[in-house]
C-alpha positions as CSV (number, residue, x, y, z in Angstrom):
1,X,28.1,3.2,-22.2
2,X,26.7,6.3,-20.7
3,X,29.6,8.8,-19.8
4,X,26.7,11.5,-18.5
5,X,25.9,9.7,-15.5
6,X,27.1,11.9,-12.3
7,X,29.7,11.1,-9.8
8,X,28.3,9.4,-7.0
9,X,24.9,7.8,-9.0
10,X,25.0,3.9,-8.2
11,X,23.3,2.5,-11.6
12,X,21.4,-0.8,-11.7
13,X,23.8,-3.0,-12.5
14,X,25.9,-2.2,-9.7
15,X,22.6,-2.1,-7.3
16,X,22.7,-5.1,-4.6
17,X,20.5,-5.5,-1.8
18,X,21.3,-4.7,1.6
19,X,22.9,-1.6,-0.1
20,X,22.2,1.6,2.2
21,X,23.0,5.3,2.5
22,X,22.0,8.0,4.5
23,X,21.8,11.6,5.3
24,X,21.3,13.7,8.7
25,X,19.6,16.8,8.8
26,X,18.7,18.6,11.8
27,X,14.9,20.8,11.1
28,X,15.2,24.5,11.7
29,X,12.3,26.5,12.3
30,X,12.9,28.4,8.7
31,X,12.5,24.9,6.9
32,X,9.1,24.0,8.2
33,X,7.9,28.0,7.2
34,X,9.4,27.5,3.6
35,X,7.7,24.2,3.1
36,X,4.5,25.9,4.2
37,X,5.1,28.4,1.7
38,X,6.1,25.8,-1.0
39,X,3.2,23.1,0.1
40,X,0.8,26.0,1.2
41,X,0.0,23.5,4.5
42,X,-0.2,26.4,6.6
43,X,-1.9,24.2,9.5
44,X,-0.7,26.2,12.5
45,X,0.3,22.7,14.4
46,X,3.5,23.4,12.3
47,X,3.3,27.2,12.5
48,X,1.9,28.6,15.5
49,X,3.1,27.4,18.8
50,X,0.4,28.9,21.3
51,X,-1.9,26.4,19.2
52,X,0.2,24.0,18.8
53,X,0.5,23.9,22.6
54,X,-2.8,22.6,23.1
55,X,-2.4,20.1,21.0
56,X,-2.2,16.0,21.5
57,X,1.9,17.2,20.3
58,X,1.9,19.6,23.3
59,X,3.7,21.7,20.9
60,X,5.0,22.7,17.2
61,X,5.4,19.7,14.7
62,X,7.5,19.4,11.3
63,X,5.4,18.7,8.2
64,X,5.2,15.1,7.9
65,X,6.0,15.3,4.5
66,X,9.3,17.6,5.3
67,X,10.4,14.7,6.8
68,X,9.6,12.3,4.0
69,X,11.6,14.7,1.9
70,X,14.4,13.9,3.1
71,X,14.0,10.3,2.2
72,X,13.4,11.6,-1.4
73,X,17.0,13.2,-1.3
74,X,18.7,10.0,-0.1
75,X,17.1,8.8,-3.5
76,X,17.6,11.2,-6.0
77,X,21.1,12.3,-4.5
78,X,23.0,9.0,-3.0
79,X,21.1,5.9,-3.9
80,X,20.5,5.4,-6.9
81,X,21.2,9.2,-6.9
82,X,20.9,11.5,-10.1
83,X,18.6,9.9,-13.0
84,X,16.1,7.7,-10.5
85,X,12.9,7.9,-11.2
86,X,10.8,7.9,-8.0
87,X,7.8,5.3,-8.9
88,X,6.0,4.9,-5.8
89,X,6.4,5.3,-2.2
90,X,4.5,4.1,1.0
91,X,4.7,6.4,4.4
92,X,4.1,5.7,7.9
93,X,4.1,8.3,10.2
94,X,5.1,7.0,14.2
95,X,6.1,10.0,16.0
96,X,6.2,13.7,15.2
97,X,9.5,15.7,14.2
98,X,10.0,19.2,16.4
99,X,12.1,22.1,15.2
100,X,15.6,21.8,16.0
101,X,15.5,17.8,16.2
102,X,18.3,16.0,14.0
103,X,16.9,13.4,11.4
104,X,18.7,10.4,10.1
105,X,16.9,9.4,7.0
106,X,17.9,6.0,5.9
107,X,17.4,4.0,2.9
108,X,18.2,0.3,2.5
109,X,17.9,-1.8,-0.8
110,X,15.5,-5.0,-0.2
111,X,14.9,-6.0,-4.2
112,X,16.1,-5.5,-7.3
113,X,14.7,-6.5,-10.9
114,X,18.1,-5.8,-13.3
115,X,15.4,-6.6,-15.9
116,X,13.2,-4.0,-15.4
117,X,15.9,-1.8,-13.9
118,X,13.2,-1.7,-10.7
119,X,14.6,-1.6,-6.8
120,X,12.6,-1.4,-3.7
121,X,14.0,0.7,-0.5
122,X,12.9,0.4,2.9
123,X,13.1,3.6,4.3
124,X,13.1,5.1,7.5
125,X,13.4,8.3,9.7
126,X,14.6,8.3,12.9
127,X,15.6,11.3,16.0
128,X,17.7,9.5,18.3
129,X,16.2,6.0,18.6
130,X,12.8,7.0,18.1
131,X,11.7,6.2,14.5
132,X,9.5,8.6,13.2
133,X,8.8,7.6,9.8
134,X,9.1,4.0,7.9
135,X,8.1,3.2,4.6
136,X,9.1,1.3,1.7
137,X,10.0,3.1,-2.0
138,X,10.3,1.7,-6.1
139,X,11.9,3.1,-8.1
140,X,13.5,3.1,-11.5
141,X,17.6,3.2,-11.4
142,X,19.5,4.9,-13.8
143,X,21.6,2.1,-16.3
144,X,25.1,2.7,-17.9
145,X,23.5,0.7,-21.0
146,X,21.2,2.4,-23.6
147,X,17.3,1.0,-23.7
């Protein structure tokens, strides 16, 4: 048995589907200009809100990848949590995400392979009952047994 594992990390053998957890996370106008910095995706649509105006988003947008972030700390923090290693994930992006809207990133288990210690998440973003993001993530789940 692993005794390391942190508090709150769901390991495989414990994994069922229909499993979900979540997180909300309202977007301030200081995360979208540090994940410009971080990303360097200075595209003023996010940045600049006299060009963003003219836009077909009649105004400033979250990174789309911000938002997929968030899905990526549902993961790594709450399900499976600490020791997952992200494998692969698919994105679609449905509707844009504007400073000061609150996110609820979701992620749901639809499979698991105990064998291969594999589990696939759908996973969504929504702001209100717009979803904004969807996708679908594998990933490898921590185990309390050693390889």
């Amino acid at each position: 048995m692993l005794d390391n594992l942190p508090r709150g990390t769901i390991c495989i053998e414990d994994i069922e589907i229909g499993m979900t957890r979540h997180l909300r996370k309202v977007v301030t106008d200081r995360d979208i200009e540090l994940f410009a910095e971080v990303s360097t995706d200075r595209n003023p649509v996010h940045l600049d809100e006299e060009y963003a105006r003219d836009t077909i988003f009649e105004g400033r947008i979250a990174h789309g990848m911000l938002t997929a972030g968030l899905i990526s700390a549902v993961i790594g923090e709450q399900l499976p949590g600490h020791g997952t290693v992200y494998l692969g994930q698919s994105l679609k992006f449905l509707a844009p995400v504007r400073p000061g809207d609150m996110v609820h990133a979701e992620v749901r288990v639809a499979a698991v392979d105990h064998a291969r210690r594999r589990v696939t998440l759908e996973t969504h973003c929504a702001v209100g009952d717009r979803v904004v993001l969807k996708g679908e993530a594998l990933v490898l789940a921590p185990s309390r047994k050693f390889d």
